[in-house]
C-alpha positions as CSV (number, residue, x, y, z in Angstrom):
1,X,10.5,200.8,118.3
2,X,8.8,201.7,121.3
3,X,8.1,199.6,124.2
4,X,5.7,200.8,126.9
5,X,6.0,199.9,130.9
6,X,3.4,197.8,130.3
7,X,4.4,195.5,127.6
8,X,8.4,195.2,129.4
9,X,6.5,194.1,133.0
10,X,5.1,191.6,130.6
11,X,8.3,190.5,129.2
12,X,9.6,190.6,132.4
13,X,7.0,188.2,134.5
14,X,7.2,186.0,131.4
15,X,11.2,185.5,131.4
16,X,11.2,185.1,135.0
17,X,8.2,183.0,135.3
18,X,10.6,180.5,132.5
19,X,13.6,180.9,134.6
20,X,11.8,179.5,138.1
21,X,10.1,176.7,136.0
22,X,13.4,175.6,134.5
23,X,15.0,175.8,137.9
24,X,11.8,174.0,139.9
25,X,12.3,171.3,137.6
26,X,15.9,171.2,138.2
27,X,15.3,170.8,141.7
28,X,12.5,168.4,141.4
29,X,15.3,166.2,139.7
30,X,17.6,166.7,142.8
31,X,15.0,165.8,145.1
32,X,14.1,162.6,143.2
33,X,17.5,161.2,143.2
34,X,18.0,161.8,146.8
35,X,14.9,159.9,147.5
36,X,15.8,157.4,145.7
37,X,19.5,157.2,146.9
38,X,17.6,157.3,150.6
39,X,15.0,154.7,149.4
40,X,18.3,152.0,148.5
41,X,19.9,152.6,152.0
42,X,16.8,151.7,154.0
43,X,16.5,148.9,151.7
44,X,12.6,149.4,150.4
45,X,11.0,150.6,147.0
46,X,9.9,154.1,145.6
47,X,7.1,154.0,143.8
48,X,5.8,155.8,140.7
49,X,9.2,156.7,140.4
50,X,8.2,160.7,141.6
51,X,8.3,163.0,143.9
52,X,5.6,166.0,144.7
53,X,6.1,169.2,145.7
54,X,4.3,169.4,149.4
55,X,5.7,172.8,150.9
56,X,7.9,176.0,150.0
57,X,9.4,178.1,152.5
58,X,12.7,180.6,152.9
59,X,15.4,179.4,155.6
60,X,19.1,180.7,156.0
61,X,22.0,177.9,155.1
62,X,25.3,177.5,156.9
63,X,26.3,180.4,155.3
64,X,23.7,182.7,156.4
65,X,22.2,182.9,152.7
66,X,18.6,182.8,152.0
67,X,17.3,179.6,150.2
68,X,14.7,178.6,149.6
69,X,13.7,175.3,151.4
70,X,11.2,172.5,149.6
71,X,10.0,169.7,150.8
72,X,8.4,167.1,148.3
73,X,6.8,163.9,149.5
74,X,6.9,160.4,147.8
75,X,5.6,157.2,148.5
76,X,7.2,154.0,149.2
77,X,6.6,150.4,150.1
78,X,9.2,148.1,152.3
79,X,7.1,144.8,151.4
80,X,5.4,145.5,148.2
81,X,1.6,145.2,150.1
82,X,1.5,148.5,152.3
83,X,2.2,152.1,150.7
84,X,3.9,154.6,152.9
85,X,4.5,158.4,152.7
86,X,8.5,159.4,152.8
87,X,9.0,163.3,152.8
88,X,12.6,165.0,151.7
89,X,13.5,168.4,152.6
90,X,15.8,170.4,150.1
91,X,17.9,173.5,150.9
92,X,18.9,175.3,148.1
93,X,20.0,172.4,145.9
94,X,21.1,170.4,148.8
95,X,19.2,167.4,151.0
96,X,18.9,168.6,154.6
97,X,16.9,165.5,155.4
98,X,15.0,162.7,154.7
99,X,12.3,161.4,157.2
100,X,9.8,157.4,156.1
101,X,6.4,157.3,157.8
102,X,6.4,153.8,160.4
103,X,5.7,150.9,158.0
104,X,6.4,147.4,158.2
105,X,9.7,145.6,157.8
């Protein structure tokens, strides 16, 4: 069996293209339970239960390592009438920060 340049590029973009998806989803699952682990200690509500990817960027950790650095956005209410924008900022695998637009108490 042969296999030409062409067709193993194609094998290859499609096995990488699975490995990032399986890992983006991953992450997506970290950054929802920081948000809502965040959303508990300032004592209001996530809503929808989600978070959305917002921004993608490369940044060096502690270590000097390249990660890559996400920030999702999710929204949130403090008393259930007003919905407010919270953003959370992943390095890697890990919550750098976690920032709540003003709202009301």
């Amino acid at each position: 069996m042969n296999i030409d340049l062409t067709t193993l590029a194609i094998l290859f973009a499609l096995g990488f293209g699975g490995w990032y998806l399986w890992r983006a989803l991953g992450t997506k699952e970290v950054a929802l339970q920081a948000a809502r682990r965040a959303c508990e200690r300032a004592d209001v509500d996530l809503l929808d239960q989600s978070v959305c990817l917002s921004g993608i960027g490369v940044q060096r950790d502690q270590q000097g390592q390249l990660r890559l650095r996400r920030t999702f956005s999710f929204d949130f209410t403090a008393t259930g009438e007003g919905r407010y924008r919270g953003r959370i900022t992943l390095l890697g695998q890990r919550a750098e920060s976690v920032v709540f637009d003003p709202h009301r108490f």
